[in-house]
C-alpha positions as CSV (number, residue, x, y, z in Angstrom):
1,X,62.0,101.7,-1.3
2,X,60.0,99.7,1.3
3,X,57.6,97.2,-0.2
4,X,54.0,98.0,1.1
5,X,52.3,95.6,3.3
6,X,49.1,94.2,1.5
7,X,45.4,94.6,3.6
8,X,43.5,91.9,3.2
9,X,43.2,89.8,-0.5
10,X,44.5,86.7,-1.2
11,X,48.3,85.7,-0.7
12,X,50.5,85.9,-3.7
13,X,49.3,82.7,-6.0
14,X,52.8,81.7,-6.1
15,X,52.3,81.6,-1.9
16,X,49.1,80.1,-2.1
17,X,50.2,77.3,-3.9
18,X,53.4,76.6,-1.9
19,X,50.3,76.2,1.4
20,X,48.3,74.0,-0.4
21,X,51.0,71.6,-1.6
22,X,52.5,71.4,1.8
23,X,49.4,71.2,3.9
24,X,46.8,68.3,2.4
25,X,48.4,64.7,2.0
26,X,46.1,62.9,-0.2
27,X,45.9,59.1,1.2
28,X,44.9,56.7,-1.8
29,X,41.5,55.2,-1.7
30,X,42.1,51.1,-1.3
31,X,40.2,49.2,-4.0
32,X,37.3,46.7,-2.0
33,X,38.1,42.9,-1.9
34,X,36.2,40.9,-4.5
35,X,35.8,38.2,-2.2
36,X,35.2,39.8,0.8
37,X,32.0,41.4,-0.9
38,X,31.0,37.9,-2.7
39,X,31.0,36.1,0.6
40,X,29.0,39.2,2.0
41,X,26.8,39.2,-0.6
42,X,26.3,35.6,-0.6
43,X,25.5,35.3,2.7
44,X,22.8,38.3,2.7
45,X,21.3,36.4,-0.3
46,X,22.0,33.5,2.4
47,X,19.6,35.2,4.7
48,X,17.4,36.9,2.5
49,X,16.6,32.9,0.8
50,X,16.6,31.3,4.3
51,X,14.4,34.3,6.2
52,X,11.8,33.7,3.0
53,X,11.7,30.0,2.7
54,X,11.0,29.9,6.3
55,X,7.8,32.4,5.8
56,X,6.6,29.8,3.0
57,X,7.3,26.8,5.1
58,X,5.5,28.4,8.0
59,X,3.0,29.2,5.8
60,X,2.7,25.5,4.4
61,X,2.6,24.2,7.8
62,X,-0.4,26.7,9.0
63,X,-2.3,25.5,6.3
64,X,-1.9,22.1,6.6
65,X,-4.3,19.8,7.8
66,X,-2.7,16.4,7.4
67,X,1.7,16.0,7.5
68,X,3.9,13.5,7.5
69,X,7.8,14.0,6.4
70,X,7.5,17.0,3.6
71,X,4.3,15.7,2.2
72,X,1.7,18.2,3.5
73,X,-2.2,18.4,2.6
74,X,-4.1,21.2,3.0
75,X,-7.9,21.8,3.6
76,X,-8.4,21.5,-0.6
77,X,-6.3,18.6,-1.1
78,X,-8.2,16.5,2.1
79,X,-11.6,17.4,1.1
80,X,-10.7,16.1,-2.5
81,X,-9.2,12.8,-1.7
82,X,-12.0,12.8,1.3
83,X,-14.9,13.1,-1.1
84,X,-13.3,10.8,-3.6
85,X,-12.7,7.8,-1.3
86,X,-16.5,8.3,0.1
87,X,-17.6,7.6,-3.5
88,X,-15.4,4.5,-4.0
89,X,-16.1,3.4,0.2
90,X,-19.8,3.2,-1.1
91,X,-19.0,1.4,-3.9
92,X,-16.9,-0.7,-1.9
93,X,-19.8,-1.8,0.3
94,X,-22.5,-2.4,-2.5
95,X,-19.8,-5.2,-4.0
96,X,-20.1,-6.8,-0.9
97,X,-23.7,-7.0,-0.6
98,X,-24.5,-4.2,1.4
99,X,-27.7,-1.7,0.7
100,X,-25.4,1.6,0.8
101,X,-26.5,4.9,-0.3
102,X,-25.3,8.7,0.7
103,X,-27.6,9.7,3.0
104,X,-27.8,10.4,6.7
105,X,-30.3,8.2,7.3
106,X,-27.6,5.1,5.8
107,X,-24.8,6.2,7.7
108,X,-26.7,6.1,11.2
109,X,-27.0,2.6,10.6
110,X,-25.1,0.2,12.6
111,X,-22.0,-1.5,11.1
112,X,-21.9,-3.6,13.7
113,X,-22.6,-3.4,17.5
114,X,-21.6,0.8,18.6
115,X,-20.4,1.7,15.3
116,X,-22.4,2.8,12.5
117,X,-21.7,3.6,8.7
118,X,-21.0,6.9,9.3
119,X,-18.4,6.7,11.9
120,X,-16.7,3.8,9.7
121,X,-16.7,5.7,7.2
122,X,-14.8,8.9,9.0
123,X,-12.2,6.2,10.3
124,X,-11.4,4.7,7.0
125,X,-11.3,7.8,5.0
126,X,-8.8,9.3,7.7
127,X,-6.7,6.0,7.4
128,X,-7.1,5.8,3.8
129,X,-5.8,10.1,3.5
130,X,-2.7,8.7,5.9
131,X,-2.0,6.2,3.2
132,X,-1.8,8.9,0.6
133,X,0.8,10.8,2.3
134,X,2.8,8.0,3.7
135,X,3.3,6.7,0.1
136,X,3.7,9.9,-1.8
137,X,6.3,10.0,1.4
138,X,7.8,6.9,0.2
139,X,8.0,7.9,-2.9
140,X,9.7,11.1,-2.2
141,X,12.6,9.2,-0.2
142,X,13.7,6.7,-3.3
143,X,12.8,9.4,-6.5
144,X,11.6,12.4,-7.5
145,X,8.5,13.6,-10.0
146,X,10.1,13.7,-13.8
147,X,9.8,16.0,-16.0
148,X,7.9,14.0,-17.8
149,X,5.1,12.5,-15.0
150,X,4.4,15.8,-14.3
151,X,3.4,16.8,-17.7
152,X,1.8,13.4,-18.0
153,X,-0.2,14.2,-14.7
154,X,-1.5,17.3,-16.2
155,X,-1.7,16.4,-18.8
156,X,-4.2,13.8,-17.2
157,X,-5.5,16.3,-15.6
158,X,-6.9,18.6,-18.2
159,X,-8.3,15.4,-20.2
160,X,-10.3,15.6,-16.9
161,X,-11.3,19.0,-16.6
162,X,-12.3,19.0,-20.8
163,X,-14.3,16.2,-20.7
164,X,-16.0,17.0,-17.1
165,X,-16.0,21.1,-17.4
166,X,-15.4,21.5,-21.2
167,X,-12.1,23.0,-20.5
168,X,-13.2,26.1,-18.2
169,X,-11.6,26.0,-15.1
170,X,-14.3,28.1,-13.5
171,X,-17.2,25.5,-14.4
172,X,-15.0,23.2,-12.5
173,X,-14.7,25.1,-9.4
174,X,-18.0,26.0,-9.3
175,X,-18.9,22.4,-9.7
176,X,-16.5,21.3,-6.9
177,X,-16.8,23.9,-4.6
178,X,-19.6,21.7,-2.5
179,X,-17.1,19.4,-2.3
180,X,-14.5,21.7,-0.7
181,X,-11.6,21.8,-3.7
182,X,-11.0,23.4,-6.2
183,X,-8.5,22.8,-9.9
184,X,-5.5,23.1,-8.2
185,X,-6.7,20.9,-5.2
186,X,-7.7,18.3,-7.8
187,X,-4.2,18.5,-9.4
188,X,-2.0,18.5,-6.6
189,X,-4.1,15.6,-4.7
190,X,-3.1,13.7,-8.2
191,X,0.7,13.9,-7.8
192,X,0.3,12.6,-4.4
193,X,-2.2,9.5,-5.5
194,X,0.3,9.2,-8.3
195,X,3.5,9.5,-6.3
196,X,1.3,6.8,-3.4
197,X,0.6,4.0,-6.4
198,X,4.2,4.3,-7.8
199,X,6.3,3.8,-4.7
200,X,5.9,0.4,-4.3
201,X,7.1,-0.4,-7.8
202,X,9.8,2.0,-6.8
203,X,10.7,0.1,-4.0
204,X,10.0,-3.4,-5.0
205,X,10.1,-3.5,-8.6
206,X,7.7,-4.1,-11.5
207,X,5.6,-7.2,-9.8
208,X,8.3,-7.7,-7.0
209,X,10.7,-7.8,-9.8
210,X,13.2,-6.3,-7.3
211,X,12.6,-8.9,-4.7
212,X,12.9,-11.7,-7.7
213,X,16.3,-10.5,-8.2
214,X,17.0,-11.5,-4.9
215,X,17.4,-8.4,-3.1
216,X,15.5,-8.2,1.1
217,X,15.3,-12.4,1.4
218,X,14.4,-11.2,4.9
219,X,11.5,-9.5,3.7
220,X,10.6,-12.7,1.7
221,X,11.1,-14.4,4.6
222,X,8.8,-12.7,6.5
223,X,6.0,-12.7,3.6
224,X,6.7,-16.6,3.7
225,X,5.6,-16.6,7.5
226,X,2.3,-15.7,5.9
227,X,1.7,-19.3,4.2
228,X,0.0,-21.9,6.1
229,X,1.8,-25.4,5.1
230,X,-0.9,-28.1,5.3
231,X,-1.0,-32.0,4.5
232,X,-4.9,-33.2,3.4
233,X,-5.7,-36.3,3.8
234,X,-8.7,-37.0,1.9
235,X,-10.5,-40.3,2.6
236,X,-13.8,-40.7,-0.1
237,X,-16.4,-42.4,1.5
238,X,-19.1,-41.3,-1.1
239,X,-17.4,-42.9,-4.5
240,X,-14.3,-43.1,-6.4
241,X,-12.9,-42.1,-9.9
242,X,-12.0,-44.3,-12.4
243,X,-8.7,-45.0,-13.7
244,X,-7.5,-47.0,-16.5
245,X,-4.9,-49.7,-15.9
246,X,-2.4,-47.0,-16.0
247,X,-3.6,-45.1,-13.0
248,X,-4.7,-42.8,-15.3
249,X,-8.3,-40.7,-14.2
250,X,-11.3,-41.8,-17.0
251,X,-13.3,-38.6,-18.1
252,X,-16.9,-38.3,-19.2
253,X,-17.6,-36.7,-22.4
254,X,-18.3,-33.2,-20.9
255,X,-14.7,-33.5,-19.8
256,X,-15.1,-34.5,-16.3
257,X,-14.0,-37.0,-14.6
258,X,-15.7,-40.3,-14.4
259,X,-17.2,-41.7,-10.7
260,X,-18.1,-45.3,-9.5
261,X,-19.8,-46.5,-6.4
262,X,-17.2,-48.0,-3.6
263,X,-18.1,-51.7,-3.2
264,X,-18.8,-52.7,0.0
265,X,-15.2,-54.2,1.3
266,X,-13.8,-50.9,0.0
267,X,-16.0,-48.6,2.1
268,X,-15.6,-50.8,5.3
269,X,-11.5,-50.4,4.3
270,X,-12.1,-46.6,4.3
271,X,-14.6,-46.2,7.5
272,X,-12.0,-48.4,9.4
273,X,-8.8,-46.2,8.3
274,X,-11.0,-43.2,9.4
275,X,-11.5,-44.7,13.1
276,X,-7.8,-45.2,13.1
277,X,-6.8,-42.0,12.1
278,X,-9.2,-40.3,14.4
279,X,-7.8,-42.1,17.4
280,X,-4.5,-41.9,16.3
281,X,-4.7,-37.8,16.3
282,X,-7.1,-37.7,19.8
283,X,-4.1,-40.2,21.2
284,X,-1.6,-37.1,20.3
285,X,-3.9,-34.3,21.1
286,X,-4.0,-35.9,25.1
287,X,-0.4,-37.4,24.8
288,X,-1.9,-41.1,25.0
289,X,0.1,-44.0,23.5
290,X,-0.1,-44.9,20.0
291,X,-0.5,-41.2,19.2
292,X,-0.2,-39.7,15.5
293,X,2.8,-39.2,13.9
294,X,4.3,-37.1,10.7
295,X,5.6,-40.7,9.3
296,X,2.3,-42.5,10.2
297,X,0.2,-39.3,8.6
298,X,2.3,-39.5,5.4
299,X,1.4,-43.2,5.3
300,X,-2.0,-42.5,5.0
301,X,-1.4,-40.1,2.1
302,X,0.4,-42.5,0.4
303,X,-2.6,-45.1,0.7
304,X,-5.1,-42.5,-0.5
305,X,-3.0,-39.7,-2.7
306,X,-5.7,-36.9,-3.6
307,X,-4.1,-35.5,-5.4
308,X,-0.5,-34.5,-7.2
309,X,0.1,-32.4,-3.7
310,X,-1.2,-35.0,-1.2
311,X,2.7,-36.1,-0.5
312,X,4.0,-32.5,-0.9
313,X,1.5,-30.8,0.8
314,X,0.2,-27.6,0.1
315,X,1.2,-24.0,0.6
316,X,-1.8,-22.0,1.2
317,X,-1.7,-17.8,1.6
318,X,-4.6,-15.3,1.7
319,X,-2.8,-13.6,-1.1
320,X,-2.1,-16.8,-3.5
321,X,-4.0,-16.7,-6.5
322,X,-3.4,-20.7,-6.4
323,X,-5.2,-20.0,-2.8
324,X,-8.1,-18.5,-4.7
325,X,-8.3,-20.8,-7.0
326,X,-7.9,-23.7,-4.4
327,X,-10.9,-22.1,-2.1
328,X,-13.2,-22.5,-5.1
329,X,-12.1,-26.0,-6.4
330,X,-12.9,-27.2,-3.2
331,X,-14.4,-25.4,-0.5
332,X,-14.1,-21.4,1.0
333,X,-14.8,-22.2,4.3
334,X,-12.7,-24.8,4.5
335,X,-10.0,-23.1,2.8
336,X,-10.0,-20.5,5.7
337,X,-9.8,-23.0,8.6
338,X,-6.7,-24.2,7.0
339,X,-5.7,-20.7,7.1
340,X,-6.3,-20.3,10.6
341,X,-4.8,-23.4,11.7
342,X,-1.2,-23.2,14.0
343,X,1.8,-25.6,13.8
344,X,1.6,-28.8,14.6
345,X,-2.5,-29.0,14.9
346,X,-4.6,-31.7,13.3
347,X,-8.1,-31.0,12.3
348,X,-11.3,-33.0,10.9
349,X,-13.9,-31.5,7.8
350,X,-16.7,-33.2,6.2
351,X,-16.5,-32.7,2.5
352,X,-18.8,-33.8,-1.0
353,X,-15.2,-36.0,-1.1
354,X,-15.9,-37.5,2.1
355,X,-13.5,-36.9,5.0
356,X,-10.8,-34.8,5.1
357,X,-8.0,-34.8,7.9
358,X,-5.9,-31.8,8.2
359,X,-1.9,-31.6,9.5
360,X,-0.4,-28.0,10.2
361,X,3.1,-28.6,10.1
362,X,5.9,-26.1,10.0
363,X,6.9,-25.0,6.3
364,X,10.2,-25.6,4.3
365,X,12.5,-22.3,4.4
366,X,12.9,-21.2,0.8
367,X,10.1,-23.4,-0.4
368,X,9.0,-20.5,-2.6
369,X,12.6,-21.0,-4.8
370,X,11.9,-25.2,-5.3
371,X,10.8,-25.5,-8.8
372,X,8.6,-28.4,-7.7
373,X,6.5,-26.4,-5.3
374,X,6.2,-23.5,-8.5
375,X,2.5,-23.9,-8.4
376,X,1.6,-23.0,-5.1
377,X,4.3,-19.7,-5.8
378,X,3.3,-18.9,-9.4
379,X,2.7,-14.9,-7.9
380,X,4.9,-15.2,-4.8
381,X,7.0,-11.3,-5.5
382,X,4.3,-9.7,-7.0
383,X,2.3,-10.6,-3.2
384,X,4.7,-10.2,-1.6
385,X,5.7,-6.9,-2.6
386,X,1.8,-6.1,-1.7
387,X,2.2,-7.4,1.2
388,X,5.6,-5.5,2.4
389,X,3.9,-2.6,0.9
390,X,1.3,-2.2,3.3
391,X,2.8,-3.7,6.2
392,X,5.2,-0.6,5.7
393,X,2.6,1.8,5.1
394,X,0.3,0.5,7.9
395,X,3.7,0.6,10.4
396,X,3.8,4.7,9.4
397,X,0.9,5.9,9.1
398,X,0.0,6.2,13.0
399,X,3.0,8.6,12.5
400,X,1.2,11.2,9.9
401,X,0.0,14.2,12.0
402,X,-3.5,15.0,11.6
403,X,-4.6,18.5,13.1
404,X,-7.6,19.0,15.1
405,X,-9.0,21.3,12.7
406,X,-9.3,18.5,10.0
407,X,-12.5,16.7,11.8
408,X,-13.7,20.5,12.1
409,X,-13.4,21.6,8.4
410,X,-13.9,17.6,6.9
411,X,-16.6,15.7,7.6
412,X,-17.1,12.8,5.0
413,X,-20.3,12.0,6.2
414,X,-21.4,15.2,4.9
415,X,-19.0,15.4,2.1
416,X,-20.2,15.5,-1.5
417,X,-19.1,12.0,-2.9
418,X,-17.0,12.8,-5.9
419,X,-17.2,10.3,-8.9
420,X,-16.6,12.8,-11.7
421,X,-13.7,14.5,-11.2
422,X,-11.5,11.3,-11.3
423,X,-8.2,10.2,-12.7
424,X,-8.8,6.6,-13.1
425,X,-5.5,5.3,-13.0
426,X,-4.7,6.6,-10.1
427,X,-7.3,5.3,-8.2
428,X,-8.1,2.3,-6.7
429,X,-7.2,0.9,-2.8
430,X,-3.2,2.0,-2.0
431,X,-3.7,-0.5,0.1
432,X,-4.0,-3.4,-1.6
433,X,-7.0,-5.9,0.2
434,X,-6.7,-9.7,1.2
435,X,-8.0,-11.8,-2.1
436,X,-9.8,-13.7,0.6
């Protein structure tokens, strides 16, 4: 019997199977590479980091007013250190016997000839906000904040803000908003003023601890080139001291030192060695005969020794505290012509001692290390690190960029002085001033 074809339906199962065995090759899936998809995702993280940090720098660098390597300020941070340097600038100016007070009518005043207070004051307070960022900039290249300054900062910070605003960060900002910061300005304005007072330590140690150690002699060199080296040869024509047989000066009972009258052959002695001397220098200053010499000079100081120094000669800086010290022993003015006089020039002062002659004369390399010159060195690194200090900030700071908009938005002479919302320590002149 014929088997019967089937209409329609499905094929036998046994049929259907056999198809689908034979048709569909399954391919096995491959398992993705661990490292390929850690490099991918590291560099979409890569990316994602780069593509955001450059938003906030961008951002950063809109809103800066006043850059310089990293260190940016924006309009908060200027105003604060703006408004906090007017109130030392006045202060500044009422040590040194000037009438100063904030108000228009003061800063119109002349300074001197075309420049008044006011525009002084806008100069200084830009130079002095350059300062800030070149030495938190400093600071940055040689260290980093601690863990610990930063608490201590804040710390700082909010002894500030409870003493001055009772704690309430609010009362504070409402309090410095005439002055164009706010909390945050007032903190981040003190890591920079912290980070600007700290780099020279940084750099040159605890009191030029660093240089002591004997690290830049260049750089101590060129501090040295600072000193004037002066011989002083004192004739009195007025009295003497007394000595005893010894050579020994006689004191009074008050502790100073006992004076007699020159008799007569003495003073026509004295008045005669000053003639000579006197033509003996105007012979060298017109390159006559019988003109003065360093060996005839140092004869002279041997006749009529001064002092300790009058054979040594003496080492005179604006930055010495023996220099202080020497301009008020015997005379400021005529401790700055010394200053101010060049190698090789001889000079001529009346004095309460009588006549004094002055030599310039070139001064000893390393003088500063001879234990029998300590005296005039006593605070030699500790200057000279001040000194290094702001030659190096005054060499960067035409570098700092200040935008246009700063003079727009920050006007000191219109600025609120702040005295109040201070951290002590941390202020002060960054860079340090002449003692003279």
């Amino acid at each position: 019997m014929k088997d019967k074809k089937r209409k329609g339906g499905k094929p036998p199962r046994e049929k259907q199977n056999n198809v689908s065995h034979d048709s569909r090759k399954t391919t096995p899936k491959k398992k993705p590479n661990p490292l390929f998809l850690t490099v991918v995702i590291t560099v979409a993280l890569a990316l994602l980091f780069g593509a955001v940090m450059g938003i906030i720098l961008a951002v950063r660098n809109a809103r800066a007013v006043v850059s310089y390597g990293g260190v940016r300020m924006d309009k908060g941070v200027a105003s604060y250190l703006a408004a906090t340097y007017k109130d030392i600038y006045i202060k500044k100016l009422i040590d040194n016997q000037i009438y100063a007070y904030d108000h228009e009518e003061f800063w119109e005043e002349e300074y001197e000839e075309g420049v008044t207070f006011g525009e002084l004051l806008r100069s200084e307070t830009e130079n002095y906000i350059r300062s800030v960022a070149v030495g938190a900039y400093l600071f940055d290249r040689y260290s980093t904040l601690s863990r610990e300054e930063k608490k201590n900062i804040r710390d700082a910070a909010e002894a500030v803000l409870s003493d001055k605003a009772g704690g309430d960060r609010k009362k504070f900002n409402e309090a410095a908003e005439a002055m164009g910061f706010d909390y945050s300005d007032f903190l981040r304005a003190s890591e920079l003023l912290y980070k600007a007072k700290q780099a020279k330590t940084l750099i040159y140690g605890n009191r030029g601890s660093v240089l002591e150690s004997g690290a830049f002699p260049e750089e101590c060199e060129k501090y040295m080139s600072t000193f004037s080296y002066v011989q002083l040869l004192f004739i009195r024509t007025e009295y003497e001291y007394e000595t005893d047989g010894e050579g020994n000066y006689l004191r009074n009972p008050d502790g100073s030192l006992k004076r007699r009258e020159l008799t007569a052959e003495e003073l026509e002695e004295r008045l005669a060695d000053v003639e000579e001397v006197r033509r003996a220098i105007d012979a060298y200053e017109n390159d006559s005969d019988n003109q003065m010499s360093p060996e005839s000079f140092m004869s002279f100081l041997e006749k009529y020794p001064y002092d300790d120094y009058a054979t040594t000669g003496y080492y005179l800086s604006v930055y010495s505290s023996y220099t202080y010290g020497f301009s008020e022993a015997v005379d400021l003015e005529l401790t700055l012509e010394l200053l101010d006089m060049e190698v090789g020039e001889y000079a001529e002062f009346d004095t309460e001692y009588g006549i004094c002659f002055a030599r310039c004369a070139e001064a000893e390399k390393n003088a500063y290390k001879q234990d029998s010159l300590s005296v005039f060195f006593s605070d030699f690194y500790s200057d000279a690190a001040d000194y290094l200090y702001e030659e190096a900030c005054l060499e960067l700071m035409p570098e700092v960029t200040v935008k246009d908009r700063y003079a727009e938005i920050i006007d000191p002479v219109k600025t609120q002085a702040n005295g109040e919302f201070v951290i002590p320590a941390l202020f002060g002149v960054v860079i340090d001033e002449k003692k003279i």
